[in-house]
N, C-alpha and C positions, 0 to 999 in steps of 0.2 A: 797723668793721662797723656797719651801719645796720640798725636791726628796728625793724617798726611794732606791734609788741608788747613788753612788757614782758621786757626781758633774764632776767630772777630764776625766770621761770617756761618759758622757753624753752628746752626739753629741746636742739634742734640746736642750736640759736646757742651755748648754754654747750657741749657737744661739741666743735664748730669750733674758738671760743673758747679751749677749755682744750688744745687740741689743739696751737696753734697758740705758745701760752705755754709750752709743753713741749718746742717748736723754735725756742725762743730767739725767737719774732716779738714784738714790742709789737704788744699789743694793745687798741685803745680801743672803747668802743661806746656808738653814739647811739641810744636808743631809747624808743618810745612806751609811756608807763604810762595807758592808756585808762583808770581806773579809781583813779589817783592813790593806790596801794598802798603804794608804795614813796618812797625817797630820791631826790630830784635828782639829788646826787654819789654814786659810791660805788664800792669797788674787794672785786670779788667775787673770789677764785681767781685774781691776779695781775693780772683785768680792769680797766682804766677803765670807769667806767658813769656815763652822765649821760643822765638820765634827762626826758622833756618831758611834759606836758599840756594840750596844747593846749585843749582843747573837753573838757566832761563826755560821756563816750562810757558813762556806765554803764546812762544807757537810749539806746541808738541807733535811729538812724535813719536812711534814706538822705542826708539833707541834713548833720545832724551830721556822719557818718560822711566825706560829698564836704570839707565844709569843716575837721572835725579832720585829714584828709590833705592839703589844700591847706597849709596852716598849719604843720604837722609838715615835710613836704617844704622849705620856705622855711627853717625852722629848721635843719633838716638843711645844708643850705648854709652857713647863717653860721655855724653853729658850728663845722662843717668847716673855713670859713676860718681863722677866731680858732684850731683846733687846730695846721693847717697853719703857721701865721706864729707860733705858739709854740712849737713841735718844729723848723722850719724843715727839715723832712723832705714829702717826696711821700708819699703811703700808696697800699697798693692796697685801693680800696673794695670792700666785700663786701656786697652788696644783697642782703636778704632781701626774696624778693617785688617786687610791680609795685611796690606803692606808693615803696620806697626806689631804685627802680632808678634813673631821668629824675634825681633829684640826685647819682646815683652818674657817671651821665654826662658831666650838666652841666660838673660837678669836672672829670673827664676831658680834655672838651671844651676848658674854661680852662687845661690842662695842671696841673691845681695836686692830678693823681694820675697814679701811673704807670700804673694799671689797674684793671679792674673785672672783678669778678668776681659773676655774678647765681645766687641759691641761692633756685631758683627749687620751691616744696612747692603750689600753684596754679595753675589753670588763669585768667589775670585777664580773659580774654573772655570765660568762664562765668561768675565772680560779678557781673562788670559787666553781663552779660545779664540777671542776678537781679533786681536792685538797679535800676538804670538803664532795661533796655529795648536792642532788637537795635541798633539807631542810637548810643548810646555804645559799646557791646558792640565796635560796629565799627572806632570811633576809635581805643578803647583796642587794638586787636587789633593796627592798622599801626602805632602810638606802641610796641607791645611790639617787634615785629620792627624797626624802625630801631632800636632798645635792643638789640637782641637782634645782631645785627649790630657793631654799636658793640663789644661785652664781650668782653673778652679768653676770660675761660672761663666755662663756664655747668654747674653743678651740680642735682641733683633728687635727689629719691628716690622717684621713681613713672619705672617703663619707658614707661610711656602717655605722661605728661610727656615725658618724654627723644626719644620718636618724633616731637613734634610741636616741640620746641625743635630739633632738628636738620635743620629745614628752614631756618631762619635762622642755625644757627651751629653749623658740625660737633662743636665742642668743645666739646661736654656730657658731662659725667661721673655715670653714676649714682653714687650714694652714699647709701645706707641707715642708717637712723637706729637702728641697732642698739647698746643700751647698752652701756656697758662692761662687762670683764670681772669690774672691782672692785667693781661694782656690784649683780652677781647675786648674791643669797643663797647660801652654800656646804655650807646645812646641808640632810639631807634632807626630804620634805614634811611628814611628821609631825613634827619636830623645831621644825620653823617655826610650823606649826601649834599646836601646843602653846606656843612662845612668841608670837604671833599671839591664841591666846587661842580660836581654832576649835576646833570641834569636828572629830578625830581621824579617824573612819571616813568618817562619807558623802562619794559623789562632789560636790565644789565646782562650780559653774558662775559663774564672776566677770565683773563688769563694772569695771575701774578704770582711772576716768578722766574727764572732764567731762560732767556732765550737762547737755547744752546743747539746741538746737536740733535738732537732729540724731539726738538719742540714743532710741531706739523706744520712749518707755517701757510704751507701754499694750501693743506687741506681748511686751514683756517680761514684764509681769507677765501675761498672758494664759496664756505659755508656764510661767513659776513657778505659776502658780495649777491650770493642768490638770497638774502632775507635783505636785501640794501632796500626794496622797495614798502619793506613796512615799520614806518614809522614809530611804531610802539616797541622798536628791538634797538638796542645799542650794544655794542661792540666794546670791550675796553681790553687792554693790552698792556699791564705797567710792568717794568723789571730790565734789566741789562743780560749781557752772557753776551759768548762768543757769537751769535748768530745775530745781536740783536741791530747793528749796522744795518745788512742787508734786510732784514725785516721791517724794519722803520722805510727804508727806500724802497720794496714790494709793495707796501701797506699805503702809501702816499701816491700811489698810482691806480692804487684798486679804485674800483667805484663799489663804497660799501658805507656805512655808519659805524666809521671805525675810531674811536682814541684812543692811541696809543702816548703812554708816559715812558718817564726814565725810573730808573730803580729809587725806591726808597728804604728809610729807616725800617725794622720787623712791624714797630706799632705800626705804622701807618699803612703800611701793607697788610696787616690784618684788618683797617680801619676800609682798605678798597676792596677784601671782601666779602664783608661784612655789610658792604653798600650794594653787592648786584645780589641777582636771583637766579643767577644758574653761572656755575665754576668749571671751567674747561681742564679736563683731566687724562685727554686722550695724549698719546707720545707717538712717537716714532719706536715699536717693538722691534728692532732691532736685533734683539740677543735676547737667550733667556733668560739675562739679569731682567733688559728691563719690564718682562711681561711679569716676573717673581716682585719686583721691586715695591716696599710701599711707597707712592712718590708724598713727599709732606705737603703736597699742595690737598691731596684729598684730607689729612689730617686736619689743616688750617682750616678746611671749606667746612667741615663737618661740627668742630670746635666752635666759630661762626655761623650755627645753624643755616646753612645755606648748599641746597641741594647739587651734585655734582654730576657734572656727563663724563663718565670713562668709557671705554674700548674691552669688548667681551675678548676673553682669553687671556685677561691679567688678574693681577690681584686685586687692583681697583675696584673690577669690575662684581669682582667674587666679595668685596667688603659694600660695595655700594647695594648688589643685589641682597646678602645678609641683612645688612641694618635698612635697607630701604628708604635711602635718604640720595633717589637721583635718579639718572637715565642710564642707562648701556647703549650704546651704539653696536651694531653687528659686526661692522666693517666701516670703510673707511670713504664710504660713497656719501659724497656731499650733500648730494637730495636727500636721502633718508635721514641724515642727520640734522638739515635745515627743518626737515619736516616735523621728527621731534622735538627740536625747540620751539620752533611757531606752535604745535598742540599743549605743550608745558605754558608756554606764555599765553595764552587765554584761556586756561584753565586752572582757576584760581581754588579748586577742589583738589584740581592734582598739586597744587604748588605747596597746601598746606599738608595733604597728607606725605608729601616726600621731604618736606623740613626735616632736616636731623634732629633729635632730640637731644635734650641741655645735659650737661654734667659731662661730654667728651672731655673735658682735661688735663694739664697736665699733673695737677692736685692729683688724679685719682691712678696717679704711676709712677708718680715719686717715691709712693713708700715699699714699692716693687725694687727699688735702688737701691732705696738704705734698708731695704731686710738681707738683699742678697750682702753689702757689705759687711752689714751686722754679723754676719754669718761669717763668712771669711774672716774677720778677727775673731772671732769666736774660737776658729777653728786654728788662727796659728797660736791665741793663747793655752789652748786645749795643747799642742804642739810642745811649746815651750815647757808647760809643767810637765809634760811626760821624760821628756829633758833631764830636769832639777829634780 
C-alpha cells in the first residue's frame, strides 16, 4: 500500500489496512511522513510501515511540495523492488491518490506486481490547477487517465469522484469512510458527556477535526459569537492542523460559548462526537476538489448518529440532503446560519427526525474490499494457468 501521508494518522489507509490483515492478506506500507513525526520502521496492527521523508514539507510550498513527491515516488520504486526480491512474491499495489499511483504502474508495467489498485479521495487536476496553473492541471489530467486505464480497480468515496473516474475505467467502487462499529461510543450522550467532562444539558455544536486551511474559522466564530447570548448553545472546537495556533488565539478573544481542546486519540474523538447534537461541516470551497470531496468528518458525524450542518454546492450537502440526517446552509451568512441552529436546537421533533440512522459503518464496506481483492487474484491466477 503506498500513501503520501503519514500511515499512523490516516483514518482509510489503517481501515483498508486493517481490513485486509483480518483476511489473512500481508500487508506492507510505504508512506510519506511530511513532517518527520514518526519512526522509519514500524508494525502497527499487524502492518509493515516504513516510513520516508524526503524534503521538510512542514512549511510547504509549491516547489517543496513538486520535489518532496518527485523524490518520494523514485523511493517508492526502490523500495518496492528491494521488498519484492525479499518476499520474492508479486503484490497487488494499492495507490492512495495521484501522487502514489505513476509508481503503482510503473511496478505493474515491469511486471514485478500482479495489480493495482488506485483509492483515489481527490480530484488531482483540481489541486494541480491550485498549485500549478490550468497548463500542468492538463498534463496531470491525461497522465491520471492513462493511470486510470492501466488499474485493475479504482476505489473513492465521493459519488462526484466515482462519476468522473468512470469515464476511464468502469471499475470504480464507491466505498465510504465510515468507522467501525467498535469504534463508536456505546454509552448514551449524557453518559459520555459526563465522562468527556462537558457540560450535561446545552445543545453541543462540534467541530472535530483538523484546523487547517480550509477550516472557516472566522465564519465560525461569528456564528458562536451572535448565539453567545443563549445559554442553552455550546460551542466545542477539539483537533490540531496548521491553522489551529491562530484559531485558539481568535477564539480566546471572541465573546462566545466556545471550548476549544487540542487533538486527540480516533476513539476519543469519536467519543466528542458522539457527545454533541449538531456537527459543523462547512469548509472553505476553495477548489473544486474541495466542494467534490467527501470530508470524513460528515462520515464520523453520521456513523455517531448525530445530525450535520454542510454548505449547498458540495457533496456534503448532496449526502446530507439524500440521507436527511442534518441542515444545508445556503451560503455563508452568519445570521441565517445562527438562525438555523437556534431552530434545530428547540426543536426536539426536528432533532429526532434528522438523526442518522444506525448501521453507517465500516462493517458494511469492508466486504466491498476484499471482493474487489478477491477478484484481482482471481484474475492473476486465471493469468498464470493460461501461461502453464
Amino acid at each position: 500500500m503506498f500513501l503520501a501521508k503519514a500511515f499512523q494518522t490516516d483514518v482509510r489507509g489503517r481501515l483498508e489496512a486493517g481490513t485486509l490483515v483480518e483476511a489473512n492478506y500481508s500487508v506492507s506500507v510505504i508512506a510519506l511522513d511530511r513532517e518527520g513525526e514518526f519512526n522509519s520502521v514500524d508494525k502497527i496492527d499487524g502492518v509493515a510501515v516504513r516510513s520516508f521523508r524526503p524534503v521538510n514539507l512542514r512549511r510547504s510550498s509549491p516547489f517543496r511540495l513538486a520535489l518532496g513527491g518527485l523524490i518520494f515516488q523514485i523511493l517508492l520504486v526502490l523500495e518496492s523492488i528491494r521488498m519484492i526480491r525479499a518476499l520474492k512474491q508479486r503484490p497487488i499495489v494499492h495507490a492512495h491518490d495521484f501522487n502514489t499511483l505513476l509508481p503503482g504502474c510503473f511496478l505493474k508495467f515491469l511486471r514485478l506486481a500482479v495489480g493495482v489498485v488506485y483509492d483515489s479521495r481527490d480530484l488531482a487536476s483540481a489541486i494541480y490547477r491550485d498549485f500549478y496553473g490550468p497548463g500542468v492541471a492538463a498534463i496531470i489530467c491525461s497522465i491520471e487517465g492513462r493511470c486510470l486505464r492501466y488499474s485493475d480497480a479504482v476505489l473513492t468515496d465521493s459519488t462526484l469522484f466515482a462519476n468522473y473516474l468512470r469515464r476511464f475505467n468502469r471499475e470504480t467502487v464507491i466505498i465510504y469512510s465510515w468507522p467501525r462499529a467498535s469504534d463508536i461510543p456505546k454509552l448514551s450522550k449524557r453518559e459520555i458527556r459526563a465522562q468527556l467532562g462537558l457540560p450535561l444539558e446545552p445543545f453541543i455544536i462540534s467541530f472535530v477535526g483538523s484546523i487547517n486551511e480550509l477550516f472557516p474559522s472566522e465564519l465560525f466564530l461569528a456564528v458562536a459569537s451572535l448565539l453567545n447570548d443563549n445559554q442553552n448553545l455550546q460551542f466545542l472546537v477539539v483537533g490540531g492542523g496548521s491553522m489551529a495556533p491562530e484559531f485558539r488565539q481568535a477564539s480566546s478573544g471572541a465573546r462566545a460559548r466556545l471550548l476549544v481542546l487540542p487533538q486527540v486519540l480516533r476513539e476519543k474523538a469519536l467519543a466528542y462526537v458522539s457527545a454533541s447534537d449538531l456537527t459543523w461541516a462547512i469548509y472553505l470551497s476553495k477548489s473544486l476538489n474541495a466542494q467534490m470531496a467527501a470530508p470524513l468528518k460528515l462520515f464520523e458525524s453520521v456513523a455517531c448518529r448525530v445530525p450535520v450542518l454542510a454548505q449547498k454546492g458540495t457533496l456534503s450537502a448532496e449526502l446530507v440532503t439524500e440521507m436527511r440526517c442534518g441542515l444545508v446552509s445556503e451560503g455563508n451568512d452568519p445570521k441565517r446560519i445562527s438562525q438555523s441552529i437556534l431552530s434545530l436546537s428547540t426543536n426536539s421533533d426536528m432533532q429526532e427526525r434528522l438523526r442518522p440512522a444506525t448501521g453507517c459503518t465500516w462493517d458494511y464496506m469492508s466486504p466491498k474490499l476484499i471482493e474487489t481483492y478477491n477478484r484481482l487474484i482471481s484474475r492473476a491466477a486465471a493469468r498464470l494457468d493460461q501461461k502453464s
